[in-house]
C-alpha positions in Angstrom: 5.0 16.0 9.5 3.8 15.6 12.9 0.7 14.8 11.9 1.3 11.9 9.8 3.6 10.5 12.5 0.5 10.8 15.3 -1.7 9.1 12.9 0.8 6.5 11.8 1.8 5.8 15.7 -1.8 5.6 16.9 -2.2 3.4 14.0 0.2 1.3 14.7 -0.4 1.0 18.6 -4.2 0.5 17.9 -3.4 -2.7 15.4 -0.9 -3.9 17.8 -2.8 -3.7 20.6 -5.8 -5.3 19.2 -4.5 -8.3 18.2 -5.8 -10.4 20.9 -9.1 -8.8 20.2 -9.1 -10.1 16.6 -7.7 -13.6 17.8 -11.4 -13.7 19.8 -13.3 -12.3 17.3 -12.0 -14.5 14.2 -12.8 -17.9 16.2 -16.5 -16.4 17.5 -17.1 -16.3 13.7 -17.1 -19.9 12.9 -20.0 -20.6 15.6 -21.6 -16.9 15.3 -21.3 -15.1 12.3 -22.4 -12.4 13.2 -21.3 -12.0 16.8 -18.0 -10.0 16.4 -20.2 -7.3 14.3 -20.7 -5.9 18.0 -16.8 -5.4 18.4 -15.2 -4.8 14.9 -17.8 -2.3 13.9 -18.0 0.1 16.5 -13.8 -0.2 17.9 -12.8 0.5 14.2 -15.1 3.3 13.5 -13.7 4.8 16.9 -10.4 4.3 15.8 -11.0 6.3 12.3 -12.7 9.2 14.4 -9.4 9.3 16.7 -7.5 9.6 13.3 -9.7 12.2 12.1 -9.3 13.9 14.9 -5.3 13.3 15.1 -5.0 14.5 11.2 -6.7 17.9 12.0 -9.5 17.6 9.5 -12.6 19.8 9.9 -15.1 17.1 8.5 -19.0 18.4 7.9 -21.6 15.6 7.5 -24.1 16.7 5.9 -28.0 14.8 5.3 -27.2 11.8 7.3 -31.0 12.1 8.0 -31.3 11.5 4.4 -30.2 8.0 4.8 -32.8 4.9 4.8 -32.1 2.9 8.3 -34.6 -0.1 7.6 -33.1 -1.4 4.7 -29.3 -1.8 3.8 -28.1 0.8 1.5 -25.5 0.8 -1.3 -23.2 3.9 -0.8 -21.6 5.3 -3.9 -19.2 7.6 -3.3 -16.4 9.7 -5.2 -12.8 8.8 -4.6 -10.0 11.7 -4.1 -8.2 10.6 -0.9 -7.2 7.4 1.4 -9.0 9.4 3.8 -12.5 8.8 2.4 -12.4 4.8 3.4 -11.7 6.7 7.4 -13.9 9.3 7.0 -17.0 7.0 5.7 -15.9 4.2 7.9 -16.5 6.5 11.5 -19.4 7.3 10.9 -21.6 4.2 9.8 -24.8 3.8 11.3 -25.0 -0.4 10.5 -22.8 -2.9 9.8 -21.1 -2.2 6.8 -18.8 -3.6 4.0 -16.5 -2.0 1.7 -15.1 -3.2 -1.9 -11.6 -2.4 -1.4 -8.3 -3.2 -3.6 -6.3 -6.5 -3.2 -4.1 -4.8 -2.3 -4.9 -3.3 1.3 -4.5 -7.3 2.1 -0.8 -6.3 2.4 -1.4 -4.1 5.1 -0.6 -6.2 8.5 -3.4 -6.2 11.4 -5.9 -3.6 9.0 -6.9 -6.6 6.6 -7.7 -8.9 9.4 -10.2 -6.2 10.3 -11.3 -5.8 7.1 -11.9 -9.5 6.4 -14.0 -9.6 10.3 -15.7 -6.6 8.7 -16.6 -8.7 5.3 -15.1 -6.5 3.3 -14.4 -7.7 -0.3 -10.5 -7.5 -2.0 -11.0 -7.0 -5.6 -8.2 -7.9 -8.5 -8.8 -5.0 -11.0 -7.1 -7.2 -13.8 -9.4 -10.5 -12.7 -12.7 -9.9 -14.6 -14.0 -12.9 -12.9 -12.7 -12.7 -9.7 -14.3 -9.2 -10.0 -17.7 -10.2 -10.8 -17.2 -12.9 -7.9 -16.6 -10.1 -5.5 -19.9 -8.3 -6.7 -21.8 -11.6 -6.0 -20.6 -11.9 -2.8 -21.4 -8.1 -1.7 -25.1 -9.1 -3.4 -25.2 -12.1 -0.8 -23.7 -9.6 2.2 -26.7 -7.7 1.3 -29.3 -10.3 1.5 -27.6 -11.0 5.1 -28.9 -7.1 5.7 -25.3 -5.8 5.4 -25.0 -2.2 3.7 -22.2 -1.9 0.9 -19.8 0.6 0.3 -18.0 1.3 -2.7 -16.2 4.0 -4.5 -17.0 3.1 -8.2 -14.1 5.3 -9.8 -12.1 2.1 -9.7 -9.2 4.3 -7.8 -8.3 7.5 -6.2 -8.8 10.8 -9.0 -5.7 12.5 -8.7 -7.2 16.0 -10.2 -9.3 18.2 -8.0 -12.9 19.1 -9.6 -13.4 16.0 -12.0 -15.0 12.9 -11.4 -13.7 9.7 -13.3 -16.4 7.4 -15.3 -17.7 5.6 -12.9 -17.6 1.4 -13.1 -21.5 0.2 -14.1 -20.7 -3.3 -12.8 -20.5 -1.8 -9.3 -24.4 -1.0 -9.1 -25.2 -4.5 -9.7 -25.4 -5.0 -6.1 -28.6 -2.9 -6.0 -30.0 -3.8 -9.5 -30.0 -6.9 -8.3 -31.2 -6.4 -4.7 -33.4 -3.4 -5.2 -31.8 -1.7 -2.3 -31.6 2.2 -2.1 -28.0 3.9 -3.5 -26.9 6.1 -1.2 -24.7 8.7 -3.4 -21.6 10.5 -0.7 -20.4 13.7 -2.6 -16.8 14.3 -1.1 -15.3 17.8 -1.1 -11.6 18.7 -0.2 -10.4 15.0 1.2 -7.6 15.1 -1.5 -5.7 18.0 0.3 -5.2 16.3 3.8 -2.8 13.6 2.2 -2.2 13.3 -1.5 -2.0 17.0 -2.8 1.1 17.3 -0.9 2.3 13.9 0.3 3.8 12.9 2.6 2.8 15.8 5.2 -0.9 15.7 6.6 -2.6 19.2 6.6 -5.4 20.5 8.9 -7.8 20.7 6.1 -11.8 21.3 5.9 -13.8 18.5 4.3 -17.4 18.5 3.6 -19.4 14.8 2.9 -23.0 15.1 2.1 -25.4 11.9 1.9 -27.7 12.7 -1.1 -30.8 11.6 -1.5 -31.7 7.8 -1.9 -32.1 6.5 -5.5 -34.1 3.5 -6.1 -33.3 1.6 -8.7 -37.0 0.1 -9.3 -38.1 4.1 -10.3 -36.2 5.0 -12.2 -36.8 4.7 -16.1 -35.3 2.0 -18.3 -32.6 4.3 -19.5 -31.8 5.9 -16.3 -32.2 2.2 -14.5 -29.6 0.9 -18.0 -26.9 4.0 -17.2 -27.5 4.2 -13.2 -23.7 4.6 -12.6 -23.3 7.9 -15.0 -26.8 8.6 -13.7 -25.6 8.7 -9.7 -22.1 10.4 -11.0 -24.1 13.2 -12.2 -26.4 13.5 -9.0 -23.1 13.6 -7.3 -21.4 15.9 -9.9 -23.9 18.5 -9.6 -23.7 18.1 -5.8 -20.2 19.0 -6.0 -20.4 22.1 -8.6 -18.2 20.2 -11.3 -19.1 19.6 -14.7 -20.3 15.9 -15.2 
């Protein structure tokens, strides 16, 4: 338990105390875009390595090397634990935004960050809302801003499976031509959720895979691409696709 209350208090001072900071940063936008990527970025990827660091999780990055740094990237990773938005989040190497749930707008100071960090709320029951949110992330992109999203929909509750993954999420690089970046995520599940609510010192391993391009691939690798990068990721993992 004294875990979840460190993170939780450090979470709570951090949003508290950065309220001023996002005051600045939210009127900078209006006459530069593009300035407060130079704050939110790097004090919010700080503040999920303290958490990381307060939960007691033994993360292992692997093939970070692996990923492109002169174009913006679609991430795709697998989704097993709130703590795969932090872990993914502290260790971004460019400005990056993240499909997330409508419903992370409820959480006080976190959205505002969010929404200075572009990040897009999506309404799982809004088809077109949805496909709105995917034509904004295409227009984030164009504006050389890397995408992150988790294309399970939500968090898998069973360890060692992988839920279909959500075609209409790889849009954003069939329509850009940008490199996917799959993230295979092993044992996030069991600092939180596989025993909520205590927070165990747990070890996590998240490998970068190699880069697929969507322009190589064959028509009916390029027509499935999201069970295509769920098996690459699968196989990465040791689970059966």
């Amino acid at each position: 338990m004294i875990r979840l209350i460190l993170c939780a208090l450090f979470l709570t001072v951090f949003l508290l105390l950065s309220l001023p900071v996002q005051f600045v940063l939210w009127l900078l936008r209006f006459k530069w875009p593009k300035a407060p990527d130079k704050v939110s970025y790097p004090l919010v990827s700080w503040a999920f390595r303290v958490v990381t660091f307060l939960a007691g999780t033994k993360l292992t990055i692997v093939g970070q090397d692996r990923i492109p740094v002169d174009t913006p990237v679609l991430y795709i990773g697998n989704h097993r634990s709130f703590f795969d938005s932090v872990f993914t989040y502290a260790h971004i190497i460019r400005p990056t935004a993240y499909l997330a749930k409508q419903e992370t707008r409820k959480v006080p100071g976190m959205s505002i960050w969010m929404a200075l960090m572009h990040c897009q709320f999506l309404n799982r029951k809004d088809v077109k809302q949805g496909l709105q949110c995917i034509l904004n992330c295409i227009d984030l992109v164009k504006d050389g801003y890397s995408i992150t999203i988790f294309p399970e929909g939500t968090r898998n509750h069973e360890e060692g499976t992988l839920l279909p993954f959500h075609e209409g999420s790889f849009k954003v690089a069939t329509k850009t031509d940008i490199p996917i970046v799959p993230i295979a995520i092993t044992g996030s599940g069991n600092v939180f959720e596989d025993h909520l609510p205590f927070i165990r010192s747990t070890a996590v391993k998240m490998e970068y895979l190699d880069p697929i391009y969507p322009d190589r691939l064959d028509p009916e690798d390029r027509k499935h691409i999201g069970a295509y990068t769920r098996r690459i990721i699968a196989e990465a993992m040791g689970i059966e696709a």
